[in-house]
BANUFI-166090 format. One line per field, with one value per atom (N, C-alpha, C): residue number from 1; y, x, z; residue in one letter. Coordinates in pm, 1 decimal, padded with zeros to 6 digits, always signed. Each point is the difference from the previous one (the first is absolute). Layout:
<nodes>
n: [NUM, ...]
yy: [Y, ...]
xx: [X, ...]
zz: [Z, ...]
res: [a, ...]
</nodes>
This chain:
<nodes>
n: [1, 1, 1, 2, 2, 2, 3, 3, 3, 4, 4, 4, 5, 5, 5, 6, 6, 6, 7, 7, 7, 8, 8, 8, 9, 9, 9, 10, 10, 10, 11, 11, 11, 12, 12, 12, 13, 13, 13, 14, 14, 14, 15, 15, 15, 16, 16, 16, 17, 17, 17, 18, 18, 18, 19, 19, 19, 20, 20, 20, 21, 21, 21, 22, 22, 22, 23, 23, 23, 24, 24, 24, 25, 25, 25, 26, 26, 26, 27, 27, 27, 28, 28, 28, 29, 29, 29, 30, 30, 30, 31, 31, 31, 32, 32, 32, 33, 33, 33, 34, 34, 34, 35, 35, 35, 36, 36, 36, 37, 37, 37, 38, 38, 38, 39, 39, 39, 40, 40, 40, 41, 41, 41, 42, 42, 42, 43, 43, 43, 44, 44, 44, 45, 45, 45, 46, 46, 46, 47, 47, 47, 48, 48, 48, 49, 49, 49, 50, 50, 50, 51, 51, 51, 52, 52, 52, 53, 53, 53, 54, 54, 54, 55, 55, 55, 56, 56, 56, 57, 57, 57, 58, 58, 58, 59, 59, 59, 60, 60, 60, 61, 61, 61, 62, 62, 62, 63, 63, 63, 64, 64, 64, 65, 65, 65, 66, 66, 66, 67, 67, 67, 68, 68, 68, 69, 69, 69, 70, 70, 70, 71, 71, 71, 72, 72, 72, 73, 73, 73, 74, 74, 74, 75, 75, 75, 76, 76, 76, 77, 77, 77, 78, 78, 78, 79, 79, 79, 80, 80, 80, 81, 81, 81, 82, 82, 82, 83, 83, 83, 84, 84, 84, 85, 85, 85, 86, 86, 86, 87, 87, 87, 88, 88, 88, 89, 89, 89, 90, 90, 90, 91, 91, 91, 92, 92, 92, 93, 93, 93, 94, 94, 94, 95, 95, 95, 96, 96, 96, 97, 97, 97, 98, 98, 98, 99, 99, 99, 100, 100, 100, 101, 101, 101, 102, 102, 102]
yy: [-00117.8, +00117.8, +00124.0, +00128.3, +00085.9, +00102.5, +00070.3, +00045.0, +00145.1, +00138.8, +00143.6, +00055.3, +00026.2, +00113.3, +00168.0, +00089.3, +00114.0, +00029.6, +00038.2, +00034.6, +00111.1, +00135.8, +00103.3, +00009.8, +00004.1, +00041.6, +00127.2, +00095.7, +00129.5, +00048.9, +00071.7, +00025.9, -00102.4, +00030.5, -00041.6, -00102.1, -00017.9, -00043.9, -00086.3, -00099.4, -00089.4, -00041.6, -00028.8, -00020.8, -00111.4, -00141.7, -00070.9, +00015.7, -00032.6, +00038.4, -00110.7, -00046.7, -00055.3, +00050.7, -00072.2, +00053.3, -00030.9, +00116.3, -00005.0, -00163.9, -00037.6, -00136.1, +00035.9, -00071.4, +00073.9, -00157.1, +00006.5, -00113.9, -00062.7, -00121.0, -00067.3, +00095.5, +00018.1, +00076.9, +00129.1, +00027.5, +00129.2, -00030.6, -00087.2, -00003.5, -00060.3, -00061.7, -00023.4, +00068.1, +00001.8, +00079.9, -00123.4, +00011.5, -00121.4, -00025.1, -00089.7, -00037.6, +00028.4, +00071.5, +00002.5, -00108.2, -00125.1, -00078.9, -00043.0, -00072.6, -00026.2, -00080.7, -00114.8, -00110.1, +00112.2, -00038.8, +00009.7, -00034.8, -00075.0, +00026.8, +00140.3, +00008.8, +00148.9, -00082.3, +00061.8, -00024.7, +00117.4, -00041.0, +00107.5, -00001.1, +00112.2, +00071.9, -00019.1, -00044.1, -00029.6, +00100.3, -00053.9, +00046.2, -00078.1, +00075.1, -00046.6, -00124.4, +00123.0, -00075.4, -00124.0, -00001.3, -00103.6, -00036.8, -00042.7, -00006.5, -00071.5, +00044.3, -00104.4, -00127.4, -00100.3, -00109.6, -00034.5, +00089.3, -00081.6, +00056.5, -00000.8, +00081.0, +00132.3, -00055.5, +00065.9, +00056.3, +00125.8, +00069.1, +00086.3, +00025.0, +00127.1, +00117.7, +00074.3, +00108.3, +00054.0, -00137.9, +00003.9, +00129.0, +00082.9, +00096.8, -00005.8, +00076.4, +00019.2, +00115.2, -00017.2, +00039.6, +00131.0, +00129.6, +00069.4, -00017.6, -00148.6, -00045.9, -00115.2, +00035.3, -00078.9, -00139.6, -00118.5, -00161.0, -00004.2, -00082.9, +00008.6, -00170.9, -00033.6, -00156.0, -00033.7, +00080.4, -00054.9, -00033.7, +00026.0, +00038.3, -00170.5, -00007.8, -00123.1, -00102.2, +00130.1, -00047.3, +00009.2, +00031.7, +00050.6, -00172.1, -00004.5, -00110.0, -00085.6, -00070.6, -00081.0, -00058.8, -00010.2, -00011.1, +00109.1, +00155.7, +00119.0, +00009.6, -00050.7, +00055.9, -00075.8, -00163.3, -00058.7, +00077.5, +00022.5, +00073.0, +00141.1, +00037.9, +00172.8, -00055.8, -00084.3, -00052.2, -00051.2, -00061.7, -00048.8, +00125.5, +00106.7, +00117.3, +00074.1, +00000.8, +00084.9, -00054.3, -00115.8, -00108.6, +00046.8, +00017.6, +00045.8, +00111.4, +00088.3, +00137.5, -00012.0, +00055.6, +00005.4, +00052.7, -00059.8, +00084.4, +00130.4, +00015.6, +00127.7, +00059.5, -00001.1, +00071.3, +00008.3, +00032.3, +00034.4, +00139.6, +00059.1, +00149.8, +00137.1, +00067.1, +00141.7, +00034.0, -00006.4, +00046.1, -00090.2, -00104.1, -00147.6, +00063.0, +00038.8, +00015.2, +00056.2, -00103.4, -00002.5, +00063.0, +00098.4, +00079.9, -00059.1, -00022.9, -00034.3, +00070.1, +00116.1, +00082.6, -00062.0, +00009.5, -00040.9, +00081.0, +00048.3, +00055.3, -00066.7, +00001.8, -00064.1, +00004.9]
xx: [+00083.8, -00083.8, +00088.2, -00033.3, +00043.2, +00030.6, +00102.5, +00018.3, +00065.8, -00004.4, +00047.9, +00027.9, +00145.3, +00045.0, +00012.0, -00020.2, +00006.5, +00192.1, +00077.8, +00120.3, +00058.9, +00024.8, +00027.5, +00130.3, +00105.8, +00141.1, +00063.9, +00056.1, +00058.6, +00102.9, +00105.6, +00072.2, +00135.4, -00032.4, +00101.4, -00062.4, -00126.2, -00136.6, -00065.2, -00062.1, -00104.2, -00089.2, -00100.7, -00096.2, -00060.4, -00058.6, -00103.9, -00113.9, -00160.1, -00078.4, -00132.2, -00045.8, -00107.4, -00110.8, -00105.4, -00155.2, -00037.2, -00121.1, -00087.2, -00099.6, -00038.7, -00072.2, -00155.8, -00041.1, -00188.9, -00091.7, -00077.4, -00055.8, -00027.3, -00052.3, -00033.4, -00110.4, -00101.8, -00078.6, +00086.5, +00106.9, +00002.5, +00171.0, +00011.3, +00165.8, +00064.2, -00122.7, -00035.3, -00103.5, +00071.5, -00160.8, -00034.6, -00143.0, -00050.2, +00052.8, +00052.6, +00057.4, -00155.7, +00060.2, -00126.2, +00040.3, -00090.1, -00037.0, -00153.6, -00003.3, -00121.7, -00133.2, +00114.9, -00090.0, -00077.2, -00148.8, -00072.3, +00072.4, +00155.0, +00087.7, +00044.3, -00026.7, +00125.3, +00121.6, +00083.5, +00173.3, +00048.6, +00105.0, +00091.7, +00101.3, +00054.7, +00068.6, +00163.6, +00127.0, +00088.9, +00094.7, +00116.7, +00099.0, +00025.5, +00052.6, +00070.5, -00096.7, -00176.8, -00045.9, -00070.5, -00011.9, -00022.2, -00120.8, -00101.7, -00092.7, +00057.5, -00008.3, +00091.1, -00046.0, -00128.5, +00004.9, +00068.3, +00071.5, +00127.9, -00058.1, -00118.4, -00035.3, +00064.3, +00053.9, +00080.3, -00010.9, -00035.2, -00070.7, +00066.2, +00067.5, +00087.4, -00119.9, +00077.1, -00099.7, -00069.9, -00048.7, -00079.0, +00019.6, -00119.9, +00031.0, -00086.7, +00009.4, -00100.8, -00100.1, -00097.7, -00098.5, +00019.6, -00105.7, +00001.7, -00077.5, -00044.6, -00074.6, +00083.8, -00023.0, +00066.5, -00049.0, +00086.2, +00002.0, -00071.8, -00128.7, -00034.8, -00012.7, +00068.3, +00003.2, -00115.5, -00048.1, -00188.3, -00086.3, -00019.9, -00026.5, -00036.5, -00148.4, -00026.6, +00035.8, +00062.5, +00043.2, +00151.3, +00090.0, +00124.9, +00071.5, +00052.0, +00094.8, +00057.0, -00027.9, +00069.2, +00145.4, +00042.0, +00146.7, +00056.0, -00022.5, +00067.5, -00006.4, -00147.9, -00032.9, +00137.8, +00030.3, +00089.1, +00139.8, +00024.0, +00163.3, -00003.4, -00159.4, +00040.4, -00015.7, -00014.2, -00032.8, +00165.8, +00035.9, +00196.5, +00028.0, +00011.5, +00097.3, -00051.3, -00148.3, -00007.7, +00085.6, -00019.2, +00033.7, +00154.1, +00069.9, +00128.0, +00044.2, -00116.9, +00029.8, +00002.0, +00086.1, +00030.0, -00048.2, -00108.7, -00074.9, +00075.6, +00092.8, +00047.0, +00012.7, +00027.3, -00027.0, -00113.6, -00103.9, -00134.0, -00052.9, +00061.7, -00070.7, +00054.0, -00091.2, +00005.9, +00175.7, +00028.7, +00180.2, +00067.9, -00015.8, +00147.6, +00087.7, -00035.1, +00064.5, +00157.0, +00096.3, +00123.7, +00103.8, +00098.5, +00068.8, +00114.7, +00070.2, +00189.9, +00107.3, +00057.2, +00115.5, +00125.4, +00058.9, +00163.7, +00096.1, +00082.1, +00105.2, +00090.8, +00006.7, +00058.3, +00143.0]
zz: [+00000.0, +00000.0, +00000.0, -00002.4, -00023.6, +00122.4, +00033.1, +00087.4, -00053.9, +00063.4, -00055.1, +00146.0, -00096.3, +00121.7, -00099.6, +00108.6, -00096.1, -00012.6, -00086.5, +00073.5, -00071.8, +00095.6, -00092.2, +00046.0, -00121.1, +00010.9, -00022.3, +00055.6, -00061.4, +00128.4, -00057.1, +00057.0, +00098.1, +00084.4, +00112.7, +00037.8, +00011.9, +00086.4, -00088.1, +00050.2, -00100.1, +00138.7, -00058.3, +00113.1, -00077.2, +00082.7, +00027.7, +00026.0, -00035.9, +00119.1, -00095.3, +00084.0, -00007.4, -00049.8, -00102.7, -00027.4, +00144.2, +00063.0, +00083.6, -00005.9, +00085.9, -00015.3, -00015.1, -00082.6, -00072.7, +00011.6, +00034.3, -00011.8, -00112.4, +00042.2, -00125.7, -00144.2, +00047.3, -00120.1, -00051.6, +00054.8, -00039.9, -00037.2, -00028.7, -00045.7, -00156.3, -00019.0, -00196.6, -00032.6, -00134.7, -00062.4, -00159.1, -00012.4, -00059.9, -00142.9, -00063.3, -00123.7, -00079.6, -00118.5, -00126.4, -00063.2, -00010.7, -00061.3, -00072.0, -00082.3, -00012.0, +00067.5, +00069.4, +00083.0, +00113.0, +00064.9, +00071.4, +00118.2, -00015.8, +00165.5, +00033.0, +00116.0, +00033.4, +00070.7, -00105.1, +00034.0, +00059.5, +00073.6, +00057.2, -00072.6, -00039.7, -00106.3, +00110.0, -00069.0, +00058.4, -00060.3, -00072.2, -00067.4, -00146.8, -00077.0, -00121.5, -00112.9, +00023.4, -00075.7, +00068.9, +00122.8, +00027.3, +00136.5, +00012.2, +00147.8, +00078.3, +00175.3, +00098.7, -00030.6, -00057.1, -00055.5, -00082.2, -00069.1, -00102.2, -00148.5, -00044.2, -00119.8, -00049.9, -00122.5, -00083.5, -00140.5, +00022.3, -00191.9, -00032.5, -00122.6, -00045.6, +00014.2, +00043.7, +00023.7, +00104.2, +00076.4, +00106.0, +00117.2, +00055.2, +00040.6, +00142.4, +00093.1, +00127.2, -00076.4, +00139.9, -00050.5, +00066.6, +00009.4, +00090.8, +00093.1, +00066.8, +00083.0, +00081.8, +00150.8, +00065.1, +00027.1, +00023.6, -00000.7, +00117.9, +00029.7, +00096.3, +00048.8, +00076.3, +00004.0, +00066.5, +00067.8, +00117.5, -00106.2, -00120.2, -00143.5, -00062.8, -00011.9, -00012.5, -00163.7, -00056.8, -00138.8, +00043.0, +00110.9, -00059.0, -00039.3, +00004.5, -00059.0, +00138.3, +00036.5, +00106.7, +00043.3, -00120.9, -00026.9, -00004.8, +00003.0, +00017.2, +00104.8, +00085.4, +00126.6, +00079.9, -00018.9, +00115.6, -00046.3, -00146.8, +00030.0, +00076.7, -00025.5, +00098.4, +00126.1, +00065.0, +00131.1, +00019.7, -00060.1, +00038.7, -00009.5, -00102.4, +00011.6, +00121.0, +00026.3, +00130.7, +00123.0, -00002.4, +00124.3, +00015.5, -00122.7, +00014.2, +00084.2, -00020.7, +00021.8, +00188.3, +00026.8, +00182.4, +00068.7, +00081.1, +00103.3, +00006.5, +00101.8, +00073.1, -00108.6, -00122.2, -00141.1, -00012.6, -00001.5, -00018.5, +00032.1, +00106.0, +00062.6, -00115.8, +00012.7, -00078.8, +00020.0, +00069.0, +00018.3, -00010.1, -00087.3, -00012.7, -00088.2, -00076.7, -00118.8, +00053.2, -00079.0, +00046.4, -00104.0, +00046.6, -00075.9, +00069.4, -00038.5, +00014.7, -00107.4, +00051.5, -00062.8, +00064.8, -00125.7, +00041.0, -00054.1, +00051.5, -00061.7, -00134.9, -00107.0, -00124.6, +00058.6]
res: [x, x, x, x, x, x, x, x, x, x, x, x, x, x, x, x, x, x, x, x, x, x, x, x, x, x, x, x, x, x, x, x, x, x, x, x, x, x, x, x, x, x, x, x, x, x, x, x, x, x, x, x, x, x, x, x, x, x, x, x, x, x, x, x, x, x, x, x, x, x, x, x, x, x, x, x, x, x, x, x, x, x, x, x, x, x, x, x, x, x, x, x, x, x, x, x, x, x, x, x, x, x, x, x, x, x, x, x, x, x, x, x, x, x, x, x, x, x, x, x, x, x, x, x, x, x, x, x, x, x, x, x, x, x, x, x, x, x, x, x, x, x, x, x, x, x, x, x, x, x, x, x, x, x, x, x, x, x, x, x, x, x, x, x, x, x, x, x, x, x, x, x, x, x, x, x, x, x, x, x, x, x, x, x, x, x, x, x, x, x, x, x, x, x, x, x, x, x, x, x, x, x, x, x, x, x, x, x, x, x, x, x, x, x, x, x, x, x, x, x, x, x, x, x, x, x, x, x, x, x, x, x, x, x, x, x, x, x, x, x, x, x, x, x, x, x, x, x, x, x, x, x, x, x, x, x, x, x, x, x, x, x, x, x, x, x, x, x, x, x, x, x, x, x, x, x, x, x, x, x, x, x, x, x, x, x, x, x, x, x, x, x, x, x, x, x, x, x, x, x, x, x, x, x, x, x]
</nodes>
């Protein structure tokens, strides 16, 4: 599965820092496809079920897994990547910045 760190480099200084943690409905947004499934829109073309279309784009509507059509097989990989994500990482202030001197 897919994991992002943000990382901005310049100067003397480069910094690390984590995306904020978003829940499940609100952290994909829905793959445009044709099937009557709602997919969750991943990376590189592709729904966290593994579906793969040149082109393939999100929607401007968010993945809603409670969602009695969404796709069940997107729903268990957003359920492992959440599971990943670390409690004590969860609150409005986790988000982790680490500067180092180059």
């Amino acid at each position: 599965m897919w994991c992002h760190a943000a990382t901005h480099v310049g100067g003397e200084w480069f910094e690390i820092s984590r995306p904020p943690y978003l829940p499940l409905g609100m952290r994909w947004e829905k793959a445009v496809l044709t099937a009557g499934v709602s997919h969750a829109f991943g990376i590189f073309d592709r729904t966290l079920c593994g579906i793969q279309e040149t082109g393939m784009s999100p929607s401007d509507h968010w993945w809603l897994p409670e969602r009695e059509d969404a796709c069940g097989a997107c729903r268990e990989a957003a359920d492992v990547l959440d599971d990943r994500w670390p409690q004590a990482m969860r609150g409005e202030n986790a988000r982790v910045s680490v500067a180092r001197r180059l």
